[in-house]
C-alpha positions in Angstrom: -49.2 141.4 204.9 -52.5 139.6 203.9 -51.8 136.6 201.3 -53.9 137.4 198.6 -53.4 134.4 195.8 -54.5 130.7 196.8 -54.3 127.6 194.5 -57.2 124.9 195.5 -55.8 121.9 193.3 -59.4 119.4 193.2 -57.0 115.8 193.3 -57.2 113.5 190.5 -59.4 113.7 187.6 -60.3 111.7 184.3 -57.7 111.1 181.9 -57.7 112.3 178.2 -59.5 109.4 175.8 -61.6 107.8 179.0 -64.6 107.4 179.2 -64.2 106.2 182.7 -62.0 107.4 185.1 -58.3 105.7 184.4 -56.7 106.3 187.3 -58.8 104.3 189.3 -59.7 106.4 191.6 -63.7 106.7 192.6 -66.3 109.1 191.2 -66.7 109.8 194.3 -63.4 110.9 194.9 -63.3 113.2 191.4 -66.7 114.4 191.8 -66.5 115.2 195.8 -62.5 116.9 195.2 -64.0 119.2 192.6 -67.4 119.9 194.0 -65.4 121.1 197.4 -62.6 122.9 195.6 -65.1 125.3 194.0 -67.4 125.9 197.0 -64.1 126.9 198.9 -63.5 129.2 196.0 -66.9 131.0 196.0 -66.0 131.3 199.5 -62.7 132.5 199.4 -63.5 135.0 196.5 -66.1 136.8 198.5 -63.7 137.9 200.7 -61.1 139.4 198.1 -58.8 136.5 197.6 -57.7 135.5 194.4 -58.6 132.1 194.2 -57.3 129.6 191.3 -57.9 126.1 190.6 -55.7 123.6 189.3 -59.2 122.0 187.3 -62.8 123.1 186.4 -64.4 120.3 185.5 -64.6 116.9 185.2 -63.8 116.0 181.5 -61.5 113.7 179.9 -59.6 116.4 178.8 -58.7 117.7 182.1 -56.0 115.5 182.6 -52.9 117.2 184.9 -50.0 115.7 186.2 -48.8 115.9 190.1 -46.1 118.1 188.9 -48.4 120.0 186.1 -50.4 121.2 189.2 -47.2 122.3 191.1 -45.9 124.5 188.3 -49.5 126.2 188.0 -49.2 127.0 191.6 -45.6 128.3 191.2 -46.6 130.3 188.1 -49.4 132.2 190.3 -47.6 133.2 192.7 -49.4 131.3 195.2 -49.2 132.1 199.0 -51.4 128.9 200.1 -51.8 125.7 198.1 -54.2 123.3 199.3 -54.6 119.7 197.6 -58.3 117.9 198.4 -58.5 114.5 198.2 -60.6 111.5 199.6 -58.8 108.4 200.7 -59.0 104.8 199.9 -58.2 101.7 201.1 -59.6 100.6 204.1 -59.9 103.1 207.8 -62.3 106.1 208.2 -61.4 109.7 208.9 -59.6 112.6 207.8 -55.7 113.1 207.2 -53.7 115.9 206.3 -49.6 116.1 204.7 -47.7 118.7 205.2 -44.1 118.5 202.9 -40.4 119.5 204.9 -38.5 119.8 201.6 -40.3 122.0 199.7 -39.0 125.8 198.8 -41.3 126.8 201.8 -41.1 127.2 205.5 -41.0 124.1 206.9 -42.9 125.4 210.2 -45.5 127.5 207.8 -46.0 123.9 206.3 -46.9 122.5 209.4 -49.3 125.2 210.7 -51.0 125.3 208.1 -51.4 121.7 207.9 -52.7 120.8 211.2 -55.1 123.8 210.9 -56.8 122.4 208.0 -56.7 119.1 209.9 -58.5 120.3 213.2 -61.2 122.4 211.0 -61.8 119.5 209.1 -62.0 117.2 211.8 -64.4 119.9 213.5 -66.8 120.9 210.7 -67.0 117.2 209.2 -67.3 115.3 212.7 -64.4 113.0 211.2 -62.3 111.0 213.2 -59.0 112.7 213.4 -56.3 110.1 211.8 -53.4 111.9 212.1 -51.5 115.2 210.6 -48.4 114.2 209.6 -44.8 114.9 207.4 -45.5 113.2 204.1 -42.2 111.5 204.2 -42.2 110.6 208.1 -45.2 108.7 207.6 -45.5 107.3 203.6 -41.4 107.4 203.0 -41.9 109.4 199.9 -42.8 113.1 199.2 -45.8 113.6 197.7 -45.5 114.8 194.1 -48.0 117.4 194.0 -46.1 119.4 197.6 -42.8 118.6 196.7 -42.0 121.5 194.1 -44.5 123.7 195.2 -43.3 126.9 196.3 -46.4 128.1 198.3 -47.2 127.2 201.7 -49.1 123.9 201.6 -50.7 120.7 202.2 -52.7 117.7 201.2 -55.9 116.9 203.0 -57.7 113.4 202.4 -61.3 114.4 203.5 -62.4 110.8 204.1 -62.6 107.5 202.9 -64.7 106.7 199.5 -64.7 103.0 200.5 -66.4 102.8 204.3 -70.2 103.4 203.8 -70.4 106.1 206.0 -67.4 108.0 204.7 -68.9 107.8 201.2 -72.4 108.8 202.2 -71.1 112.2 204.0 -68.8 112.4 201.2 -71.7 112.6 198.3 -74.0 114.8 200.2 -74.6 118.7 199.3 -74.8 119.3 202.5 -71.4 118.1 204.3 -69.7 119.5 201.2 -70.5 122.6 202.4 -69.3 121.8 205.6 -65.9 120.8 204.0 -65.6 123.9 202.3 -66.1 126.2 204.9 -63.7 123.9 207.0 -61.0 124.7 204.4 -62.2 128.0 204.6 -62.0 128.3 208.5 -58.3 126.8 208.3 -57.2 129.6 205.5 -58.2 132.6 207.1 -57.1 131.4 210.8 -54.1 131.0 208.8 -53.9 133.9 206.9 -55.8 136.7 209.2 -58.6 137.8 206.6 -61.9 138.7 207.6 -65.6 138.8 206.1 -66.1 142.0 204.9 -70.1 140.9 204.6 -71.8 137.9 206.6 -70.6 134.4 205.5 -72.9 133.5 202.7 -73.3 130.0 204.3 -75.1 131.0 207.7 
């Protein structure tokens, strides 16, 4: 049966009071998670799919917890949950996290996960760092996969402090290309077809 509900959580955000970002993470990283998330929804909601995000802009008011975003997802009904991020830190690349103690199938997980890895590394000409278990590689499970019911992951599209990273990551142009690889990955995963030509060709 065609999954029809997927949650696109855009990662991070500004918290409530700021006028900067407090988290510390990047406007590149808060602007690029967003701008992505809700190209992969127009995408996604051409084809029928119910499509939710976890955030819709980029205010200080739009604070939401790891585990604020999970219990959206759960209260959806979600069938695929996909968390977009940009990494930090030092290396180049794209990553993706899959979680094995979640309330979903392990093996789903894992699909999934390494599908949105090899589309991304395909349509963003990244260099493929790995696709891995969260806890297996970072000892902890990441708070936003952990207590989500859906079939999921966590994909760091690249890295907001290597110059070439950031300059793909800022352009119209490769966002696109990140969207539709997220979009590639979802319906490879879940079977659905264009009913009309993809807008983007």
């Amino acid at each position: 049966m065609l999954a029809q509900v997927v949650v696109v959580d855009a990662g991070h955000g500004v918290q409530p009071g700021c006028a900067t970002n407090c988290e510390g993470r990047t406007d590149t990283e808060v602007f690029t998670n967003l701008a992505v998330a809700e190209k992969l929804e127009d995408l996604l909601s051409s084809c029928g799919i119910t499509v939710h995000l976890t955030r819709t802009n980029n205010s200080c008011v739009t604070c939401i917890t790891l585990g604020q975003r999970a219990a959206m997802s759960n209260s959806w009904g979600a069938d695929r949950f996909l968390s977009i991020h940009c990494n930090a830190g030092g290396g180049t690349g794209t990553e993706t996290f899959w979680c094995n103690n979640s309330s979903s199938s392990n093996s789903a997980c894992q699909s999934f996960a390494e599908e949105v890895q090899a589309q991304m590394v395909s349509h963003g000409n990244w260099v493929d760092r790995r696709c891995v278990e969260d806890n297996t590689y970072l000892l902890f499970h990441l708070g936003v996969l952990h207590p989500t019911d859906a079939i999921g992951c966590l994909n760091e599209i690249g890295f907001v402090d290597f110059a070439a990273d950031a300059a793909k990551l800022t352009s119209n142009s490769w966002r696109d290309d990140f969207a539709e690889a997220y979009f590639e990955a979802l319906q490879n995963d879940l079977g659905f077809t264009w009913p009309l030509a993809p807008p983007c060709e």
